[in-house]
N, C-alpha and C positions, 0 to 999 in steps of 0.2 A: 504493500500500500504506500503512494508516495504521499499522501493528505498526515498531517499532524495535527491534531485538535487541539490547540491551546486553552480556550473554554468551550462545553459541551463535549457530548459521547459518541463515539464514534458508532455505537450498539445503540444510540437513542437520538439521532440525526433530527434537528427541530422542521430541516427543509428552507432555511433560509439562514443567509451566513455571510461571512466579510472575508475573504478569501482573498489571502496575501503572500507576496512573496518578496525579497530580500534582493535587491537591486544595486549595484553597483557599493555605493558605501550608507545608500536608506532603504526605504520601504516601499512598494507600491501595488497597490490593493482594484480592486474590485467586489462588486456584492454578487451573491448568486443565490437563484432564487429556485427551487424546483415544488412546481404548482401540483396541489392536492388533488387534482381533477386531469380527466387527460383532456386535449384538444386538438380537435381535427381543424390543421389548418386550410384544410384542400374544401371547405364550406363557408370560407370567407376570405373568396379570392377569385378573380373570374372565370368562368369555368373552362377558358384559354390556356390556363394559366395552371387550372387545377394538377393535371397530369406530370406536367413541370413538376410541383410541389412533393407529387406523389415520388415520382422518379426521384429527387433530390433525397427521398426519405426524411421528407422535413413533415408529414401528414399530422405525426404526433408529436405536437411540441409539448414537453415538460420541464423541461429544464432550458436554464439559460442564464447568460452573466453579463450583467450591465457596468460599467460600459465592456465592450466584448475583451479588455486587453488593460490590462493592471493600470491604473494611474499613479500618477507618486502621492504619497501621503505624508503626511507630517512628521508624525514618527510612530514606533513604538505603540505609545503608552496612548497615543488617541484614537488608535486602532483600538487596544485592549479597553479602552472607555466607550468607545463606541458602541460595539459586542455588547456590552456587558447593560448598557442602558435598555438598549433594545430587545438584551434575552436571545442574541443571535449566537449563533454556533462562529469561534473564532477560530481559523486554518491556516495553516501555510503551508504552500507548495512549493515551497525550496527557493533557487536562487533561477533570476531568469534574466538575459542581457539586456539593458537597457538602450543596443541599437538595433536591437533584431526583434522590428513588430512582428513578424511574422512567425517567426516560434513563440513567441510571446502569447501571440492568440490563440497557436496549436495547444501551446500548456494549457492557457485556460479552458478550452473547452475539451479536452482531455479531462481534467480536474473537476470540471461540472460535470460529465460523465460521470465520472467515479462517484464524485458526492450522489447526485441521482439515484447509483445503482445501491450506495448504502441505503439510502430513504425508501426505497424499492422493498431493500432487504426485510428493512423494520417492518414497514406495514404490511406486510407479504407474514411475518411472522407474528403480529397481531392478528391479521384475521384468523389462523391460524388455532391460535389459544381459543379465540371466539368470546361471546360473551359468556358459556358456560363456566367461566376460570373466572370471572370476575369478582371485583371484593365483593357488590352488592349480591352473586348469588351466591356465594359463599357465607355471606353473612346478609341476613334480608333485612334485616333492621338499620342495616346501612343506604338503603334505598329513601329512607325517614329523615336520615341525617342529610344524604343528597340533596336530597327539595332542599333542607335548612337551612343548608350554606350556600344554595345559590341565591337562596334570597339577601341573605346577610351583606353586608359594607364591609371590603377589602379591612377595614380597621375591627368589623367584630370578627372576620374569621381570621384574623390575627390573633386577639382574646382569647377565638377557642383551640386553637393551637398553642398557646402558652396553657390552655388549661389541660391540653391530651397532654403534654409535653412531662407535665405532674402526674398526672395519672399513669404514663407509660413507666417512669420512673419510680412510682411506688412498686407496679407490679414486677419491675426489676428487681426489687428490695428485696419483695416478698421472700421468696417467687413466687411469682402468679402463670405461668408460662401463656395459661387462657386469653388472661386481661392483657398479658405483652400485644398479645397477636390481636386483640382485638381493638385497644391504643392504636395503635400502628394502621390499622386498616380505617379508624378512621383518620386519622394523618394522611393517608395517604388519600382520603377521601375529600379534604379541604385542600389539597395539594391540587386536585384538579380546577380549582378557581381561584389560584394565585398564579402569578407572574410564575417563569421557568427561574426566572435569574433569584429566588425566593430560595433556591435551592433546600426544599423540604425534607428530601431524603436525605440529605445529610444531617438534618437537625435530629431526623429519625434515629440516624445510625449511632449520634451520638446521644442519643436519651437513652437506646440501649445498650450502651457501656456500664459495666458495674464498676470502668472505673472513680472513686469520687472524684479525681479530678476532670473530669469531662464535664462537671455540672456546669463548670465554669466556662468551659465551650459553646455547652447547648446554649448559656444565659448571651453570650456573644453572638450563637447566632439568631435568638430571637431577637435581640436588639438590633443586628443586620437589619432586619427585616421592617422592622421599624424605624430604619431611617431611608429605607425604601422607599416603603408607604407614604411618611412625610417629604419626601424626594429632599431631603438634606444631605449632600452631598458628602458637607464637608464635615460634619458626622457621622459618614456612613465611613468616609477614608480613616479616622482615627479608628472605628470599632473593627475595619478590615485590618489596619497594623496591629493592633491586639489577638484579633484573630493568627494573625500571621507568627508576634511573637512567641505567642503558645502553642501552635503546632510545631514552632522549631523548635521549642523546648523538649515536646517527646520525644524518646530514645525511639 
């Protein structure tokens, strides 16, 4: 695979992304987008034309990268702010010459390719599971909680995410191993009506650490999330260096 995922999974592709590569001694980026829906472009085009389209093998447009060929970007770090504002999947496809449009464009749409055929992957493996795998029929009383929280305000289904978060952690204590999995399910059930960049299952993974110093993580990443919500930026950059300095502290 030549795609590096610098934010987002490369097993959970969001379908849209900032797709960079390393240019002479900066950066230069493009977005690539691969649409949820297929489209036949040979139905809106004249029907002169249509066969043309057909022949090109262009009938099924899904993917695509605007503009077609990296542009330069600033740097770095407003690449990685960019991504991360918007919840988009951040990549880099390596190093590509800065006089040679022509391979330049080859990479790209090589690279959209690849990305595509991940996002392909995923949904190809969701439908898959089906909805019989799901939390709500695995657990029906989560169907309850669903309506809940999508009626609810980004700021109460924060609340009740701070309040499973307690809950998952006592049953940690316990052990509850029941109440874990059933904590979790619905976490991951308000999970579905928050931002991706909220990053839920981490707060998850770390509610279920026995170890005590993790509590001090999850509390950082519920506060993340709250300075999300509030869109305080510069709030959000100090709770990310604490975040930061205490995962370098673990061995």
């Amino acid at each position: 695979m030549s795609l590096t995922f610098d934010q987002g999974n490369q097993d959970r592709p969001r379908g849209h992304a900032v797709l960079y590569y390393r240019s002479g001694v900066g950066y230069a980026a493009t977005y690539v987008v691969v649409l949820p829906i297929d489209v036949d472009l040979a139905k809106y085009v004249p029907p002169v034309f249509a066969n043309q389209i057909k022949m090109s093998g262009m009938e099924e447009f899904a993917a695509f990268a605007m503009p077609p060929m990296p542009e330069s970007a600033t740097s770095y770090e407003f690449l990685q702010e960019l991504a991360y504002r918007r919840s988009d999947d951040l990549i880099c496809g390596g190093e590509v010459s800065e006089n040679d449009f022509m391979e330049s464009a080859q990479r790209v749409n090589d690279d959209v390719q690849e990305y595509a055929q991940l996002c392909r992957q995923t949904n190809a493996t969701s439908t898959a599971i089906g909805e019989a795998h799901s939390p709500e029929a695995l657990n029906p009383d989560l169907a309850v909680h669903d309506v809940m929280y999508s009626l609810m305000s980004e700021k109460d289904r924060l609340h009740e995410l701070a309040k499973l978060v307690g809950k998952l952690k006592f049953a940690v204590e316990g052990p509850d191993q029941a109440l874990v999995d059933e904590a979790a399910l619905e976490m991951q059930a308000i999970a579905k009506y928050l931002p991706d960049n909220y990053n839920v299952t981490q707060i998850i993974e770390s509610s279920r650490s026995v170890d005590p110093e993790n509590s001090s993580l999850t509390q950082l990443y519920l506060e993340r999330c709250y300075k999300l919500a509030d869109a305080d930026y510069a709030g959000l950059a100090n709770v990310e260096q604490a975040i930061k300095e205490l995962t370098q502290e673990e061995p």
